[in-house]
NUDRENGU-84762 format. One record per residue (C-alpha): residue in one letter; x, y, z; residue number from 1. Coordinates in nm, 2 decimals. Layout:
// NUDRENGU-84762
+---+--------+--------+--------+-----+
| r |      u |      v |      w |   k |
+---+--------+--------+--------+-----+
| A |      X |      Y |      Z | NUM |
...
+---+--------+--------+--------+-----+
***
This chain:
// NUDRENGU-84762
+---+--------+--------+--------+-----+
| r |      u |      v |      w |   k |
+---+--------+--------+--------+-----+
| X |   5.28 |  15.88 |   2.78 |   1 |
| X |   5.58 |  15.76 |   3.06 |   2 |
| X |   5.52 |  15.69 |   3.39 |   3 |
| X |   5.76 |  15.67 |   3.66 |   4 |
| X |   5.72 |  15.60 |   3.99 |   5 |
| X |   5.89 |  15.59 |   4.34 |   6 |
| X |   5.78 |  15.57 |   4.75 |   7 |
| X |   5.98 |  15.83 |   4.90 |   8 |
| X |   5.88 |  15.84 |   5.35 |   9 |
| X |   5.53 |  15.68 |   5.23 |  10 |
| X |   5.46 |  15.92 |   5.02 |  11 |
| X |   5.39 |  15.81 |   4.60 |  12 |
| X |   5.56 |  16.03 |   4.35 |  13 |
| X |   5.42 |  15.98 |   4.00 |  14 |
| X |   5.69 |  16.17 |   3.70 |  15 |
| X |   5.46 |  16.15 |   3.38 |  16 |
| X |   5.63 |  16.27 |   3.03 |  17 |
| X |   5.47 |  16.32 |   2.70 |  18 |
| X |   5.12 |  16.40 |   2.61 |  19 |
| X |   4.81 |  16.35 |   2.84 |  20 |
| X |   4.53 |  16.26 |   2.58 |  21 |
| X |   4.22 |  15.99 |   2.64 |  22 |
| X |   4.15 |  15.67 |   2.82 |  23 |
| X |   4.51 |  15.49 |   2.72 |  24 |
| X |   4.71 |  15.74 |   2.91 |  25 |
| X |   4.45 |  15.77 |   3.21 |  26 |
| X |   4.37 |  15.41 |   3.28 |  27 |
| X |   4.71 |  15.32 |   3.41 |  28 |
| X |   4.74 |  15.60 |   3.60 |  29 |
| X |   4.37 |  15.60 |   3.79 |  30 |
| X |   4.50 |  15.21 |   3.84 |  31 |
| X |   4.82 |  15.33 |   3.99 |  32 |
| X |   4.68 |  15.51 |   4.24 |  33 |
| X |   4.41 |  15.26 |   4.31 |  34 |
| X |   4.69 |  15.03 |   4.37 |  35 |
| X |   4.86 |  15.27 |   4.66 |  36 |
| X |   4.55 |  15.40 |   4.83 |  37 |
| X |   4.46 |  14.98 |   4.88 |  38 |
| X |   4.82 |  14.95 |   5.04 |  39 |
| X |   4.79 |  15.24 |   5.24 |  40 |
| X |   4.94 |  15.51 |   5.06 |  41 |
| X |   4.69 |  15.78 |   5.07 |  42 |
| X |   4.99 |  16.14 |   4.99 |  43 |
| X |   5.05 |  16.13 |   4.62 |  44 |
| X |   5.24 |  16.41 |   4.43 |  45 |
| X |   5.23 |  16.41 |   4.00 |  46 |
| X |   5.55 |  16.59 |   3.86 |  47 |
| X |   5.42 |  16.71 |   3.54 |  48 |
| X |   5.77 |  16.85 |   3.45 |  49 |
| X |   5.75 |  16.66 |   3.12 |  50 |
| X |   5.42 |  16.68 |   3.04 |  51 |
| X |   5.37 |  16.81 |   2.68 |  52 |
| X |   5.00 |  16.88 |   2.65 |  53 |
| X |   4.74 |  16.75 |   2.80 |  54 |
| X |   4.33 |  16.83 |   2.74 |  55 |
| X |   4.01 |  16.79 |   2.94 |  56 |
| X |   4.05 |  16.41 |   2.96 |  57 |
| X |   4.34 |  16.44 |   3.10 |  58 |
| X |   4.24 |  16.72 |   3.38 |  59 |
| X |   3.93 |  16.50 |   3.42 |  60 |
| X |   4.15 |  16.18 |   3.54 |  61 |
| X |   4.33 |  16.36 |   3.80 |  62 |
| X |   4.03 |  16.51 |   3.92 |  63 |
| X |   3.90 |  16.17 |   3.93 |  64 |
| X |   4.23 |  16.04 |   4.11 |  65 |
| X |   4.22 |  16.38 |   4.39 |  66 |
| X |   3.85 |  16.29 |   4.51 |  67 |
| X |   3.97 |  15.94 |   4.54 |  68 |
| X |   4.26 |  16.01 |   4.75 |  69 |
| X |   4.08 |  16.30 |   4.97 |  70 |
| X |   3.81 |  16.04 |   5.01 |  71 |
| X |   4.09 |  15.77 |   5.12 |  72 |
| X |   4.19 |  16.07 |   5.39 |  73 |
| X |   4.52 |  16.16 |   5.18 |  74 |
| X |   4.62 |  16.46 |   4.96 |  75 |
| X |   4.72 |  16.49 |   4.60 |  76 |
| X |   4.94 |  16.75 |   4.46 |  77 |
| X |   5.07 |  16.85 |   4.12 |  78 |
| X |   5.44 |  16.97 |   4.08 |  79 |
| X |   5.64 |  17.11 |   3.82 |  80 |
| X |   5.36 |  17.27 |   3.61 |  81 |
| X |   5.51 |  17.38 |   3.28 |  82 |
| X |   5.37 |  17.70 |   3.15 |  83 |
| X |   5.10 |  17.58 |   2.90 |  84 |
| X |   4.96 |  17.32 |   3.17 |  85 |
| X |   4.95 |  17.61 |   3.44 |  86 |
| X |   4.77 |  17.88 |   3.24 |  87 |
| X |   4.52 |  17.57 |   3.11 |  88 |
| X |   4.46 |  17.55 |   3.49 |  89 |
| X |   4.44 |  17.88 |   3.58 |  90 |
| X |   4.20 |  17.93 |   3.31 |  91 |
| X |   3.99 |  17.64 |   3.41 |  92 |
| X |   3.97 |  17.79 |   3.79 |  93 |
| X |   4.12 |  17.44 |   3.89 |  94 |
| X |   4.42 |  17.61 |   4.06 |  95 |
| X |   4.18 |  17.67 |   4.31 |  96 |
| X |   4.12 |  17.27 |   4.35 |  97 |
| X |   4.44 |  17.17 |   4.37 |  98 |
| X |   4.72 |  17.18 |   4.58 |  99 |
| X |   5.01 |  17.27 |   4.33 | 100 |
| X |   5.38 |  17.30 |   4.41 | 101 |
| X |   5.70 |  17.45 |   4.22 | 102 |
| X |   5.91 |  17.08 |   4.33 | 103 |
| X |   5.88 |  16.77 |   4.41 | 104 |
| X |   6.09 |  16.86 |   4.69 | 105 |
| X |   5.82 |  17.15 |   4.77 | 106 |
| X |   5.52 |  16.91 |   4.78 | 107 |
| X |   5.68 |  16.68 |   4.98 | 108 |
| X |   5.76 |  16.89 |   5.25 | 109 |
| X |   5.34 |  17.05 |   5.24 | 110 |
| X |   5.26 |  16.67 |   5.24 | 111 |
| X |   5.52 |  16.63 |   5.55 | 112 |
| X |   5.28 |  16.84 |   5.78 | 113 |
| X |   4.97 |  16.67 |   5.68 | 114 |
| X |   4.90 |  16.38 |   5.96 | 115 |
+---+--------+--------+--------+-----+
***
């Protein structure tokens, strides 16, 4: 697992690569976003462009990591599903929990009319 990070108009875009699988993987992201919601930054978009595969642990840590930012008064969205993580989602009715964009560039603008 790879992540990649950047502030763009105080909003944190996380690009994760490789395989989302157990604790490893999910610790330094939950602490990532831990880390922005303490300094304010509370609109957080995951590009999961070059995510492999990922399994319930993996779904469970961003649930984990939208409650926390909706309960900091922010929004999380997930970008750049590839196919297998999209149908995974749809089957687990959690397209219905998430916000989910086609871009980056699409998230950021949703996340540009949220005050």
């Amino acid at each position: 697992m790879e992540i990649n990070k950047k502030i763009e108009q105080g909003v944190l875009v996380v690009y994760l690569s490789g395989n989302l699988l157990g604790e490893h993987a999910n610790g330094p992201i939950l602490e990532l976003v831990r880390q922005n919601l303490e300094s304010g930054v509370n609109k957080i978009i995951f590009s999961l462009k070059e995510v492999k595969f990922i399994n319930s642990t993996g779904f469970g840590m961003f649930m984990s990591a939208l409650a926390r930012v909706r309960n900091a008064g922010g929004e999380l969205i997930l970008a750049e599903l590839p196919d297998n993580v999209q149908k995974l989602m749809n089957m687990m009715k959690l397209d219905a929990i998430f916000l989910i964009s086609v871009s980056v560039q699409d998230a950021q603008e949703r996340l540009a009319l949220l005050k």
